[in-house]
mmCIF file of the C-alpha atoms, coordinates in Angstrom:
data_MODEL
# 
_entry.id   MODEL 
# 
loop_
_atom_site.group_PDB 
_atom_site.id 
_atom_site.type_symbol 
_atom_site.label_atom_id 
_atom_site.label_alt_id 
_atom_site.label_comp_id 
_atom_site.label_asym_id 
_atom_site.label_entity_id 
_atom_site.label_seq_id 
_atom_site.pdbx_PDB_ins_code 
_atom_site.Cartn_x 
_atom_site.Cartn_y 
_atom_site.Cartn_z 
_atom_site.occupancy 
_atom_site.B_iso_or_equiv 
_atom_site.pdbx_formal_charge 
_atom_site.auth_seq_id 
_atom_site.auth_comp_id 
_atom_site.auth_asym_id 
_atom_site.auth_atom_id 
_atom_site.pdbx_PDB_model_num 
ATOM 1   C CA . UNK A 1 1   ? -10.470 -57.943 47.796 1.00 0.00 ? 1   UNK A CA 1 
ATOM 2   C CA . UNK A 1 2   ? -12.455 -56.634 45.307 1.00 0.00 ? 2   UNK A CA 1 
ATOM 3   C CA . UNK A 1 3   ? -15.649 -58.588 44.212 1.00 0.00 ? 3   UNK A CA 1 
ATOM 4   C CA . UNK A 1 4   ? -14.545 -58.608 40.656 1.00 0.00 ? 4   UNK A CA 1 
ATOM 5   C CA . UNK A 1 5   ? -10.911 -60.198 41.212 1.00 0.00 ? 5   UNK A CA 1 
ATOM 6   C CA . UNK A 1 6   ? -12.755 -62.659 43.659 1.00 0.00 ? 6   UNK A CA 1 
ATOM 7   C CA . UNK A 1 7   ? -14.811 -63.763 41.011 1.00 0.00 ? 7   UNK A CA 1 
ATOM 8   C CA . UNK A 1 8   ? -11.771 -64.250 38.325 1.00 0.00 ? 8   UNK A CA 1 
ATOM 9   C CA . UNK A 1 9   ? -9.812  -66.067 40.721 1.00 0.00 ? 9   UNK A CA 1 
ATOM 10  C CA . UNK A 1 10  ? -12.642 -68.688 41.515 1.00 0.00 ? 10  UNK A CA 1 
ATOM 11  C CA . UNK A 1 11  ? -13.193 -69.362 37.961 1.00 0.00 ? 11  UNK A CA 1 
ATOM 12  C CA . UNK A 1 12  ? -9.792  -70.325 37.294 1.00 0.00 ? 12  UNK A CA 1 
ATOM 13  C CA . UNK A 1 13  ? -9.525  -71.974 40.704 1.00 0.00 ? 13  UNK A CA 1 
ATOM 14  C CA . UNK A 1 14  ? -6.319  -70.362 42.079 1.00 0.00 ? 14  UNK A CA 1 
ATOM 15  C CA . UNK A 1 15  ? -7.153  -71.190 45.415 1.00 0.00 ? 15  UNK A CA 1 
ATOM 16  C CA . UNK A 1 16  ? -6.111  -69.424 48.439 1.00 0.00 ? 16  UNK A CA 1 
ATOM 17  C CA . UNK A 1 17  ? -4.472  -65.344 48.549 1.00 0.00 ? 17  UNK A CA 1 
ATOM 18  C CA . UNK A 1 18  ? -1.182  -65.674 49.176 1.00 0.00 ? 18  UNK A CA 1 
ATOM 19  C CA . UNK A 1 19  ? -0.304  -61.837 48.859 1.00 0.00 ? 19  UNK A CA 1 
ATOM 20  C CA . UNK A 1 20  ? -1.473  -58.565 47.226 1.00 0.00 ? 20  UNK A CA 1 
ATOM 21  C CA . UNK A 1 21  ? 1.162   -55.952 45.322 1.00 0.00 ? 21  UNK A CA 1 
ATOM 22  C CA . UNK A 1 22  ? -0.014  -52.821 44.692 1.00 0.00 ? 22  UNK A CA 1 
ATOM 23  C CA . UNK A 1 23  ? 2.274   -50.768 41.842 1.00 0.00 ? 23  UNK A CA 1 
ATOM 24  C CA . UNK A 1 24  ? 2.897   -47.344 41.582 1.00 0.00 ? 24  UNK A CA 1 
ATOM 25  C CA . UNK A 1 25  ? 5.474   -45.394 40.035 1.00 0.00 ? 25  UNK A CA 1 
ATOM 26  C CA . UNK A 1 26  ? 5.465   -41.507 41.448 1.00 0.00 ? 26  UNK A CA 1 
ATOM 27  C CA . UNK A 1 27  ? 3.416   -42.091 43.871 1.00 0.00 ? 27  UNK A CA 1 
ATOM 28  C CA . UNK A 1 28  ? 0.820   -43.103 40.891 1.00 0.00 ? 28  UNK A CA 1 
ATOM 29  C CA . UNK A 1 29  ? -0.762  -46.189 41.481 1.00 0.00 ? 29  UNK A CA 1 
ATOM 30  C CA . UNK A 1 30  ? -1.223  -48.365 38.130 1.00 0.00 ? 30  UNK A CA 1 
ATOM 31  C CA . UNK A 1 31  ? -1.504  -52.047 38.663 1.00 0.00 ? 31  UNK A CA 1 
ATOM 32  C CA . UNK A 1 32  ? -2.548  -54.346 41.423 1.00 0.00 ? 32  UNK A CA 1 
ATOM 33  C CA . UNK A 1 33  ? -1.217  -57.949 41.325 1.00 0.00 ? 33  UNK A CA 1 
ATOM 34  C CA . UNK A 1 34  ? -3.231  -60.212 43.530 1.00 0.00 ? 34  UNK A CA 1 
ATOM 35  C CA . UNK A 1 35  ? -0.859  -63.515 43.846 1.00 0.00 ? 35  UNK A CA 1 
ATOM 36  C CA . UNK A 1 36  ? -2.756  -66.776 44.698 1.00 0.00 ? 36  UNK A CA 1 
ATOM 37  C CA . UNK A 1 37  ? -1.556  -70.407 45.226 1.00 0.00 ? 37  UNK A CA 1 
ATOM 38  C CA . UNK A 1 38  ? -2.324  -71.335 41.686 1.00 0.00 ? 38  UNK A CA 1 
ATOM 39  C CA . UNK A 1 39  ? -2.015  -68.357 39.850 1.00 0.00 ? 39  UNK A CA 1 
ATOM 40  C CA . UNK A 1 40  ? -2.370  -64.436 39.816 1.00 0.00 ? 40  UNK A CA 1 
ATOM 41  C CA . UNK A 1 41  ? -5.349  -61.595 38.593 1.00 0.00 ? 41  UNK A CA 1 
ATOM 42  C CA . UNK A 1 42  ? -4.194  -58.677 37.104 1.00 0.00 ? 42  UNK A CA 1 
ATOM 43  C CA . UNK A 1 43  ? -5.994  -55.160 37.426 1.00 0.00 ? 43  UNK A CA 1 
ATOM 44  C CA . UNK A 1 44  ? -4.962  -52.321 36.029 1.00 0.00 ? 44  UNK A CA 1 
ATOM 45  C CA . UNK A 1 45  ? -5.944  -49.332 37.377 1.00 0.00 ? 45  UNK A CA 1 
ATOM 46  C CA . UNK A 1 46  ? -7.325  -48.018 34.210 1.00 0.00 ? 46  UNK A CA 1 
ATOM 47  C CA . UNK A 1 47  ? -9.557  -50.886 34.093 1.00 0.00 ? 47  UNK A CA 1 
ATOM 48  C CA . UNK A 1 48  ? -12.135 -52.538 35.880 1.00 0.00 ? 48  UNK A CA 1 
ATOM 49  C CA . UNK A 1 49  ? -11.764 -55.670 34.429 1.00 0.00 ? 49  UNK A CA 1 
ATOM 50  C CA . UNK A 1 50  ? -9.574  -58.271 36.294 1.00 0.00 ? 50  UNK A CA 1 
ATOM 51  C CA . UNK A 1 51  ? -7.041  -60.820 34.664 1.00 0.00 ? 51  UNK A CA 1 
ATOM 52  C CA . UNK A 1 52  ? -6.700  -64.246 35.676 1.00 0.00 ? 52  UNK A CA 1 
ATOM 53  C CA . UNK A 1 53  ? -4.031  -67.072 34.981 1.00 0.00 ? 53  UNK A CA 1 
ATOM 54  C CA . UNK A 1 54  ? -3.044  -70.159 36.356 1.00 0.00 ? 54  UNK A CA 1 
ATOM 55  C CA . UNK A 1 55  ? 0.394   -70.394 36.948 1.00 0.00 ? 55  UNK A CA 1 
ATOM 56  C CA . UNK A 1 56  ? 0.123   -73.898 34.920 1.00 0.00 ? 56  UNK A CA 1 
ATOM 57  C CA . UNK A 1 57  ? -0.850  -71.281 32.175 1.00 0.00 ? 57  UNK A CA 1 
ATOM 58  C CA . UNK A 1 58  ? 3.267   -69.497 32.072 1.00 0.00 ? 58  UNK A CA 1 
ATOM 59  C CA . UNK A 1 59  ? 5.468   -71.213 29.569 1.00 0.00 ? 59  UNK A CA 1 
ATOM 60  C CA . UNK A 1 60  ? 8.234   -68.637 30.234 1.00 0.00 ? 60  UNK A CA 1 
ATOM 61  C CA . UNK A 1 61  ? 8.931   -65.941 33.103 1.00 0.00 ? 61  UNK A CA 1 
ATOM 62  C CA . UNK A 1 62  ? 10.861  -63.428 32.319 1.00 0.00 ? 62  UNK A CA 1 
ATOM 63  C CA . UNK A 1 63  ? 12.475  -61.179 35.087 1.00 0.00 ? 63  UNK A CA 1 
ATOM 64  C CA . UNK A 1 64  ? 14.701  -58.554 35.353 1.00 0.00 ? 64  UNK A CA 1 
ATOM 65  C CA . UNK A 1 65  ? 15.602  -56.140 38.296 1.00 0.00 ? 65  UNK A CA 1 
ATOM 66  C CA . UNK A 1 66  ? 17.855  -53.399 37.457 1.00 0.00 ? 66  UNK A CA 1 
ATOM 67  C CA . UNK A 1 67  ? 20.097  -50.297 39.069 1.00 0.00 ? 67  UNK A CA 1 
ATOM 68  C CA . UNK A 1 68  ? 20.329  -47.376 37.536 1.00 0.00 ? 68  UNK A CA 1 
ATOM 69  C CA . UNK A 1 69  ? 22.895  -45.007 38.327 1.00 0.00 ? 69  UNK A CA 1 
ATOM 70  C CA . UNK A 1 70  ? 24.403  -41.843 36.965 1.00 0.00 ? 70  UNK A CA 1 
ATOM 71  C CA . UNK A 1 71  ? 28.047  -41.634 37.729 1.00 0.00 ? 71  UNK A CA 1 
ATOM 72  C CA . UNK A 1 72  ? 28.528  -43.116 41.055 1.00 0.00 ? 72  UNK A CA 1 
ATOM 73  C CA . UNK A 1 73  ? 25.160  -42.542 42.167 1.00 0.00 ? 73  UNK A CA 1 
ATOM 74  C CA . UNK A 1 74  ? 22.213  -45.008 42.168 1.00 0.00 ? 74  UNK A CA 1 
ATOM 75  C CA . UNK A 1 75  ? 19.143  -43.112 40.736 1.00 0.00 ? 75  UNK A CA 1 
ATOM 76  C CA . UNK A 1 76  ? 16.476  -45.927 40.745 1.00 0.00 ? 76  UNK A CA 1 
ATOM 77  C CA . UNK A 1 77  ? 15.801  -49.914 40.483 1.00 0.00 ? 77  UNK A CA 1 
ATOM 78  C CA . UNK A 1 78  ? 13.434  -51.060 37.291 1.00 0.00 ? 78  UNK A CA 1 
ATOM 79  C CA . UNK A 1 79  ? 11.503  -54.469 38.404 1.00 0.00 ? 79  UNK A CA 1 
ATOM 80  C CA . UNK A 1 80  ? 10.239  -56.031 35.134 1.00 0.00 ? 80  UNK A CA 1 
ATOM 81  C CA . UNK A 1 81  ? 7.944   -59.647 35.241 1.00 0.00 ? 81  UNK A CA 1 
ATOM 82  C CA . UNK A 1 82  ? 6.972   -60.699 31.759 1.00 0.00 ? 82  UNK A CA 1 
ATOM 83  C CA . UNK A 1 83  ? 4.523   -64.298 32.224 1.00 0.00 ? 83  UNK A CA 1 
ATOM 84  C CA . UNK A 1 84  ? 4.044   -65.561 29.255 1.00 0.00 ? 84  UNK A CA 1 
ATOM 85  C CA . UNK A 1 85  ? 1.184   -68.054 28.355 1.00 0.00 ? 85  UNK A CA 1 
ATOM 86  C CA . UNK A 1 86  ? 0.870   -70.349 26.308 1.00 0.00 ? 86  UNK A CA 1 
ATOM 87  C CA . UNK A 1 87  ? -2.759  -69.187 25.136 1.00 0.00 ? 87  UNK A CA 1 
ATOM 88  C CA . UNK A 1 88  ? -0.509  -66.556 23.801 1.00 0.00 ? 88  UNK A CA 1 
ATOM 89  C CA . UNK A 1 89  ? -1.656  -63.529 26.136 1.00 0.00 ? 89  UNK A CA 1 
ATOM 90  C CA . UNK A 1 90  ? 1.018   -61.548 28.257 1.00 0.00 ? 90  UNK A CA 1 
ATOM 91  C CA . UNK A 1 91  ? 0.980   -60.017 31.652 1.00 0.00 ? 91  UNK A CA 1 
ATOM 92  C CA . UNK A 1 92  ? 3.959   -57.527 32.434 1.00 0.00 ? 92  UNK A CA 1 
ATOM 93  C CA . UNK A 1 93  ? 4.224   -55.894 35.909 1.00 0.00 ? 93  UNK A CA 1 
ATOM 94  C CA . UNK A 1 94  ? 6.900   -53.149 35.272 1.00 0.00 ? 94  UNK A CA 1 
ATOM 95  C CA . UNK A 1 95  ? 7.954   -50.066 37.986 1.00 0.00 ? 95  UNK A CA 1 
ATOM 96  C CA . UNK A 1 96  ? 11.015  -48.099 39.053 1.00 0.00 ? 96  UNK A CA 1 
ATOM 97  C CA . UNK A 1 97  ? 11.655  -47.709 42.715 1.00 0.00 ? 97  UNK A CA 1 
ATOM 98  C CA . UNK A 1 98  ? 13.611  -44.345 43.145 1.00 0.00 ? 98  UNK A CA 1 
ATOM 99  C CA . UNK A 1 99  ? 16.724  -44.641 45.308 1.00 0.00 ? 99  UNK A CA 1 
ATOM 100 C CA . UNK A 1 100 ? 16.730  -40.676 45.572 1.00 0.00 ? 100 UNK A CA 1 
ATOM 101 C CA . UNK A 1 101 ? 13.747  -40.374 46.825 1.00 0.00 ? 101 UNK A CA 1 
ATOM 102 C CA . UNK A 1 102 ? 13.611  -43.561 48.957 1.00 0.00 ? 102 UNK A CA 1 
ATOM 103 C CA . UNK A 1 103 ? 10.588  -44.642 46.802 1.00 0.00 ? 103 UNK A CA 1 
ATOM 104 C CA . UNK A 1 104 ? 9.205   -48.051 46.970 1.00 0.00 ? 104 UNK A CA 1 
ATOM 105 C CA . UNK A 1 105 ? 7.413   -49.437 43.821 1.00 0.00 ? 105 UNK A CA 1 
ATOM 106 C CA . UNK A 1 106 ? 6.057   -52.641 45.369 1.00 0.00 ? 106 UNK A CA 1 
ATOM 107 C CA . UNK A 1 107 ? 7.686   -55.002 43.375 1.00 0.00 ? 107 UNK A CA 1 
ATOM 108 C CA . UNK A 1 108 ? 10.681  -54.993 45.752 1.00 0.00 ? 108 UNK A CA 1 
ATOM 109 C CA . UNK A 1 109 ? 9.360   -58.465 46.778 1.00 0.00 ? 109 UNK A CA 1 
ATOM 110 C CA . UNK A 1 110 ? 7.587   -59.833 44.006 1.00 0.00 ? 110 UNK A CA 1 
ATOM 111 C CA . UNK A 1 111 ? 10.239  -62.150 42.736 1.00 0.00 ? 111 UNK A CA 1 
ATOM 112 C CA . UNK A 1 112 ? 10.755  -64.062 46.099 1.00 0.00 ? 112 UNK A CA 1 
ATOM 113 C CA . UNK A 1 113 ? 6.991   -64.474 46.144 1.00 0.00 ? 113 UNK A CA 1 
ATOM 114 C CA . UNK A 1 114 ? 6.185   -65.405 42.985 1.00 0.00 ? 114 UNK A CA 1 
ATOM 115 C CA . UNK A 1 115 ? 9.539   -67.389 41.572 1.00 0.00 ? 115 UNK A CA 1 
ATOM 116 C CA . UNK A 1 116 ? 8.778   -69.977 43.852 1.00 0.00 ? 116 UNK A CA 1 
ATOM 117 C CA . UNK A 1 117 ? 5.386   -71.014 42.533 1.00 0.00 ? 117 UNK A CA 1 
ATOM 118 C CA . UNK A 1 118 ? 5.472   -70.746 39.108 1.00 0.00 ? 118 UNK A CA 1 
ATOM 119 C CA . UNK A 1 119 ? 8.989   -73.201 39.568 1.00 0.00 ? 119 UNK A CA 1 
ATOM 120 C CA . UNK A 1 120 ? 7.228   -75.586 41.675 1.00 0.00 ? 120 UNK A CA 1 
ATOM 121 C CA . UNK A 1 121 ? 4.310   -76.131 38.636 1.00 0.00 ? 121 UNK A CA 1 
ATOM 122 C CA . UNK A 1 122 ? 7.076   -76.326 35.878 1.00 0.00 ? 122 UNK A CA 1 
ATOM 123 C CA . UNK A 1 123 ? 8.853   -78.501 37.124 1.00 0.00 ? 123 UNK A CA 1 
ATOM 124 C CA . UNK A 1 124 ? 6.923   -81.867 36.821 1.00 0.00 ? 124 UNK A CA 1 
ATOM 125 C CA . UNK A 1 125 ? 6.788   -81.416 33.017 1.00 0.00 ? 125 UNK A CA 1 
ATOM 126 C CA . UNK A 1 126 ? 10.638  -81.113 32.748 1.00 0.00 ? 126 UNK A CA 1 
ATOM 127 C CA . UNK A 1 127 ? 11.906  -83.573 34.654 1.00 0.00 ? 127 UNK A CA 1 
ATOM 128 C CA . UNK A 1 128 ? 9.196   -86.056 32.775 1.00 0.00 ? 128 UNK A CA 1 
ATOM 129 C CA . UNK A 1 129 ? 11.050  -84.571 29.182 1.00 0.00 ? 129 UNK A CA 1 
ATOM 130 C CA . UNK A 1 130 ? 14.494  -85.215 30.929 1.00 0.00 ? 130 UNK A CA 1 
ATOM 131 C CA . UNK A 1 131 ? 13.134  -88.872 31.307 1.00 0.00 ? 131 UNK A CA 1 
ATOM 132 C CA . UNK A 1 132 ? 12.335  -89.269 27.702 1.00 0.00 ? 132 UNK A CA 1 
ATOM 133 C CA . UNK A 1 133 ? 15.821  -87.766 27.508 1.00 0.00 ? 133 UNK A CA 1 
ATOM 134 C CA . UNK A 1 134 ? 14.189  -84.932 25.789 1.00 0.00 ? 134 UNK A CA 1 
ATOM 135 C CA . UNK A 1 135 ? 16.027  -81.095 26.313 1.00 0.00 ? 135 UNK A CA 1 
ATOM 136 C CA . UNK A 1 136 ? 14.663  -78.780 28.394 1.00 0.00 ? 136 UNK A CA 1 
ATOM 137 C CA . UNK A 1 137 ? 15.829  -75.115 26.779 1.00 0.00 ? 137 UNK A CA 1 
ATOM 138 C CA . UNK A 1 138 ? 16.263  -71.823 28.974 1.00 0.00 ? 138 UNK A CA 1 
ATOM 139 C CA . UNK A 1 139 ? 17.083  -69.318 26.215 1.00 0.00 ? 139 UNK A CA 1 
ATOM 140 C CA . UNK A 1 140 ? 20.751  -70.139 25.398 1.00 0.00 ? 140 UNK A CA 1 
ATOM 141 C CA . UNK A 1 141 ? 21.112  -73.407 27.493 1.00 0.00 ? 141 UNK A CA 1 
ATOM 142 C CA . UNK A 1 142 ? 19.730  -76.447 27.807 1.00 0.00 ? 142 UNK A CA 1 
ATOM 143 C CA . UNK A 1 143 ? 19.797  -79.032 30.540 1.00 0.00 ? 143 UNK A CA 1 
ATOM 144 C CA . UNK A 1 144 ? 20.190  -82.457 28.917 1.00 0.00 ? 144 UNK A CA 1 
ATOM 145 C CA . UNK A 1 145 ? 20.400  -85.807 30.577 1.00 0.00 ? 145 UNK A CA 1 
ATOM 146 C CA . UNK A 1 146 ? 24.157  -86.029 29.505 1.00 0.00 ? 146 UNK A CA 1 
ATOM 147 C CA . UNK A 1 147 ? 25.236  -82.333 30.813 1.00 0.00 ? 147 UNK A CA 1 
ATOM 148 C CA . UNK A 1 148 ? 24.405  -78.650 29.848 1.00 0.00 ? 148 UNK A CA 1 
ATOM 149 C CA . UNK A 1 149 ? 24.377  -77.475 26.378 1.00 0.00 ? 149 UNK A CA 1 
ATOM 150 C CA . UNK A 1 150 ? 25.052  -74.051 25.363 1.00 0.00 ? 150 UNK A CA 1 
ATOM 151 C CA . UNK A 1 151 ? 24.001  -72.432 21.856 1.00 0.00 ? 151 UNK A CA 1 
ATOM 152 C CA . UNK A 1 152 ? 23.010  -75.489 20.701 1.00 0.00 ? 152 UNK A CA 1 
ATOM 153 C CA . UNK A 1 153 ? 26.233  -76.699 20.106 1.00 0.00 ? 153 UNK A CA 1 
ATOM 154 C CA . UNK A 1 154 ? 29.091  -77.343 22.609 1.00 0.00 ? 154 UNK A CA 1 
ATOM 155 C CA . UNK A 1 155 ? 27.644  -79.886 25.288 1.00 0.00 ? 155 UNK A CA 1 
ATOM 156 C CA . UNK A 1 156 ? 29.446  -79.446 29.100 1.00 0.00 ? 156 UNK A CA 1 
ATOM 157 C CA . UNK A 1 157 ? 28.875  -83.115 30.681 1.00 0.00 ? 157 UNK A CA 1 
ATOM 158 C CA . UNK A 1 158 ? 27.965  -83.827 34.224 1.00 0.00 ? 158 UNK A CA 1 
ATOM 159 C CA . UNK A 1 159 ? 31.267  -85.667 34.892 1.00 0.00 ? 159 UNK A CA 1 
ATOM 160 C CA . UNK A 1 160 ? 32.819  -82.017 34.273 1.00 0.00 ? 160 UNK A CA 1 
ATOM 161 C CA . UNK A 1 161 ? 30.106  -79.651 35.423 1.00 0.00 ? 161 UNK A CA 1 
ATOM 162 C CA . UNK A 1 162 ? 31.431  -77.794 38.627 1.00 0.00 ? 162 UNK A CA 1 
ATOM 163 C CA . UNK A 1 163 ? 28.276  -75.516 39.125 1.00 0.00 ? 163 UNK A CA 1 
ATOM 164 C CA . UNK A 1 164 ? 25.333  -72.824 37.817 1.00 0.00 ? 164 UNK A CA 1 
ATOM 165 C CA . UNK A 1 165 ? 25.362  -69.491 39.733 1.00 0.00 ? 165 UNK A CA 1 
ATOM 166 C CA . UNK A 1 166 ? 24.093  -66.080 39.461 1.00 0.00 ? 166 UNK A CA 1 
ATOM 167 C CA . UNK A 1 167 ? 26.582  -63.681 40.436 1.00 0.00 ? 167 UNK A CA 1 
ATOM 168 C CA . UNK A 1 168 ? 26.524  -61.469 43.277 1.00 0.00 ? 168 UNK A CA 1 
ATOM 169 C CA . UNK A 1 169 ? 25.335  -64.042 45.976 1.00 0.00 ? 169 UNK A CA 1 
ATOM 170 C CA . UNK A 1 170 ? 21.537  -61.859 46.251 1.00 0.00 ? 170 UNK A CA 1 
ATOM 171 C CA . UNK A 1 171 ? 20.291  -64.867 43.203 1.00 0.00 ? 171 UNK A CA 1 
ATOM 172 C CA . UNK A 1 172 ? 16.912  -63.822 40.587 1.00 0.00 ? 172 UNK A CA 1 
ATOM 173 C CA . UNK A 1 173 ? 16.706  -60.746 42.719 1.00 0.00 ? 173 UNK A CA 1 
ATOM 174 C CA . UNK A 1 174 ? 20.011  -59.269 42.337 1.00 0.00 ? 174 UNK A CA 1 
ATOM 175 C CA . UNK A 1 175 ? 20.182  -56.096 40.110 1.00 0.00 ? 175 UNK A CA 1 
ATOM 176 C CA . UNK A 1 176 ? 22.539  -56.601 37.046 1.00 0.00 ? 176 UNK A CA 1 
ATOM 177 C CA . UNK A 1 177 ? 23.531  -59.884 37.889 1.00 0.00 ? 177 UNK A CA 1 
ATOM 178 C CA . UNK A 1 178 ? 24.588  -62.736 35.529 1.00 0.00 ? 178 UNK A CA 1 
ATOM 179 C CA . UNK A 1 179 ? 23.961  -66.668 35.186 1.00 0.00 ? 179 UNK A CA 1 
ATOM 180 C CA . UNK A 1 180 ? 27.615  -68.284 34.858 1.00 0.00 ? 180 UNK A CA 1 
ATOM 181 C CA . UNK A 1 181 ? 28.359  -72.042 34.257 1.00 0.00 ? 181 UNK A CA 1 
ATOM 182 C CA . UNK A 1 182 ? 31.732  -73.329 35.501 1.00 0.00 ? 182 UNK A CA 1 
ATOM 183 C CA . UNK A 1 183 ? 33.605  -76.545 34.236 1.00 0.00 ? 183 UNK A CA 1 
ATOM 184 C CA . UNK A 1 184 ? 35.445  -78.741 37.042 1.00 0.00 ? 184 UNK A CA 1 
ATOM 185 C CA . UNK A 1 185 ? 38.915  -77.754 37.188 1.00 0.00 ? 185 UNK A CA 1 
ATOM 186 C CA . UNK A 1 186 ? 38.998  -74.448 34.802 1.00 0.00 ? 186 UNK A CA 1 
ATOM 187 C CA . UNK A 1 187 ? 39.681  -70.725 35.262 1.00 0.00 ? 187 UNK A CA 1 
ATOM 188 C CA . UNK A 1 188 ? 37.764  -69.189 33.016 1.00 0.00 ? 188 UNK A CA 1 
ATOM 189 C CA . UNK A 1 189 ? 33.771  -69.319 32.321 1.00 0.00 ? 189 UNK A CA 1 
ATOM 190 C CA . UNK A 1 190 ? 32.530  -72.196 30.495 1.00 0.00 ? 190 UNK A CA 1 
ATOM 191 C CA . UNK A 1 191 ? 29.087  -69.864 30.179 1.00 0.00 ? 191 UNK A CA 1 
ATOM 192 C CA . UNK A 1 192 ? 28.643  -66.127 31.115 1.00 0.00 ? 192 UNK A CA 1 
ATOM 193 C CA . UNK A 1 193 ? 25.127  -64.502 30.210 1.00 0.00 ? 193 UNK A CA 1 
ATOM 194 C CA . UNK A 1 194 ? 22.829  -61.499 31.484 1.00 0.00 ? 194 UNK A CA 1 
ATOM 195 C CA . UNK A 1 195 ? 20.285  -63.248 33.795 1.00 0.00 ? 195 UNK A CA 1 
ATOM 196 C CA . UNK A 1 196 ? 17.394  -60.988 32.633 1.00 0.00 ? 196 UNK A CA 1 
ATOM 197 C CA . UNK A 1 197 ? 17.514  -62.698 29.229 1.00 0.00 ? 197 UNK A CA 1 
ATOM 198 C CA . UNK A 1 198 ? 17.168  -66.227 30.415 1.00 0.00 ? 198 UNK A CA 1 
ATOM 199 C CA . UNK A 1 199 ? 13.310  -67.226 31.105 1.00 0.00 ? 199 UNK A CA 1 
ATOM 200 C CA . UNK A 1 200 ? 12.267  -69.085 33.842 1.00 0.00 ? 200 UNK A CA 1 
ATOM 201 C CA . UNK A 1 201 ? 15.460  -68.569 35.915 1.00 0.00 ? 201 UNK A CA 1 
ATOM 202 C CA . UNK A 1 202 ? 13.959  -70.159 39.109 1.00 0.00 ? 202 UNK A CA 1 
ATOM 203 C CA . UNK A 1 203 ? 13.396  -73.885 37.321 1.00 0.00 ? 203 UNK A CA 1 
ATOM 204 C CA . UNK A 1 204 ? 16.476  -73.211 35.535 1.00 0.00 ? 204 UNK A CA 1 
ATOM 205 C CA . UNK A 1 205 ? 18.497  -73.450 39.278 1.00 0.00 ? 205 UNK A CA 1 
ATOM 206 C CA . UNK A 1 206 ? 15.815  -75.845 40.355 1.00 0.00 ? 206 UNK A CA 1 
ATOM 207 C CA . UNK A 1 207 ? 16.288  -78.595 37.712 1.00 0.00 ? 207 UNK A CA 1 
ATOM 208 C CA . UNK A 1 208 ? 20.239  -77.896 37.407 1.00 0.00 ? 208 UNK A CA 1 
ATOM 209 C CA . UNK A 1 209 ? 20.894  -78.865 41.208 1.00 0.00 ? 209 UNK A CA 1 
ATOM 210 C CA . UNK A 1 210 ? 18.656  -81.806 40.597 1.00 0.00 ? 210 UNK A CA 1 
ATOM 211 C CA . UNK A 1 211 ? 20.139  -83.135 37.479 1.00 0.00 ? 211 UNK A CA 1 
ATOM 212 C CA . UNK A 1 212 ? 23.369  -81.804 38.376 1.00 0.00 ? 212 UNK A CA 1 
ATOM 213 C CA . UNK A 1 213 ? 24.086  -80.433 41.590 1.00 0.00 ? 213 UNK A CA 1 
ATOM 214 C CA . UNK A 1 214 ? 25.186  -77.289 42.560 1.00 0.00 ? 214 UNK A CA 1 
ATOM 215 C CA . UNK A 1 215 ? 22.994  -74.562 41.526 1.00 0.00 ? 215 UNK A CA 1 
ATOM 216 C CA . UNK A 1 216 ? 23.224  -71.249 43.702 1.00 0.00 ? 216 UNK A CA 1 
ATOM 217 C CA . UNK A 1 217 ? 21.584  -68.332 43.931 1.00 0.00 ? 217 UNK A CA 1 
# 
C-alpha cells in the first residue's frame, strides 16, 4: 500500500484493509479504490493525492451496473458507485467491462464488497428515526412505521405488504434490474422502479425485511 493512502486512512481511522480495486478501462488504469472497515481512499491515477472517507461520512450510495448490447449481442457492462457525503464532496468509481473482449474492469465485485458496509453504518440512524416514527426516504419510497409510502402520497401498510424485490434473483448487482413492491393478494405491481435510481439500495432491503419482512435480493 502506498505510504500516502496509509497515511489518509489512519487519519480518518478506517481501520483494517479489507480489499484493494484497481480500475481500468482499455487496459488503462485510472483509479485505485482501497476499501477499509470504516471507510475507503480514493487515488486517481492522475493524482498523487489520496482521498479518504468514512463510510459514516455517505448519506446516499448510488449504484448502477449495466449491459449493453447491440442487437442481440452484449457489448459491455458499465459499473457506476456514486458515495455521496454529507460534507458535500463526491467520489464516483465508474468503468465498462467489455464482454467482446472478455475485459474485466475491476469493479465486477465492488458492490458485494462494499454494499455491505456502508448498510451496516446506516442503519443505526434509521431504525432510531423509525422509533421517533420519523420516515426514512430512498428516492421515491419511504419506509414508515405504518407501511411503505410511495411518491409521497399513497401509503401500502404492513398488514398488506407481501414483499420488496429486485428483479432477476442476482439483487444490487444485477444489470438492468428493477426494485418492485408487491401488495398481499394482488396481480399487478403496487411499485415498479429502475434500481439504479434508488440510493442506498442495500439499507433499503436491510430495513424493509426488518420493519417488514420479506426483502430479497
Amino acid at each position: 500500500m502506498p505510504s500516502h493512502v496509509a497515511n489518509a486512512a489512519a487519519r480518518a481511522a478506517l481501520g483494517d484493509l479489507v480489499r484493494v480495486f484497481p480500475v481500468t478501462e482499455r487496459g488503462r488504469q485510472f483509479l485505485v479504490v482501497h476499501v477499509f472497515e470504516e471507510g475507503s481512499v480514493f487515488l486517481p491515477a492522475e493524482q498523487n493525492q489520496a482521498h479518504a472517507f468514512r463510510w459514516s461520512d455517505v448519506t446516499m450510495l448510488i449504484q448502477s451496473v449495466t449491459r449493453v448490447t447491440s442487437g442481440n449481442v452484449p457489448k459491455y457492462v458499465r459499473y457506476q458507485y456514486l458515495f455521496v457525503c454529507g460534507d458535500g464532496n463526491q467520489y464516483r468509481a465508474d468503468a465498462r467491462a467489455n464482454i467482446l473482449g472478455n475485459e474485466q474492469c475491476g469493479l465486477e465485485d465492488f458492490g458485494r464488497i462494499v454494499n455491505p458496509l456502508v448498510t451496516a453504518v446506516q442503519l443505526p440512524a434509521m431504525r432510531a428515526a423509525l422509533g421517533r416514527g420519523e420516515p426514512v426516504t430512498f428516492g421515491p419510497l419511504a419506509i414508515e412505521p405504518d407501511g411503505i409510502r410511495k411518491d409521497r402520497k399513497k401509503l401500502l401498510p404492513w398488514a398488506e405488504f407481501e414483499e420488496l424485490k429486485i428483479t432477476s434473483g442476482q439483487g444490487i448487482l444485477m444489470p438492468n434490474g428493477d426494485v418492485v413492491v408487491r401488495r398481499r393478494g394482488k396481480r399487478l405491481n403496487w411499485f415498479r422502479w429502475e434500481a439504479a435510481k434508488i440510493p442506498n439500495l442495500g439499507a433499503l432491503l436491510a430495513l424493509t425485511d426488518e420493519v417488514g419482512g420479506p426483502a430479497t435480493a
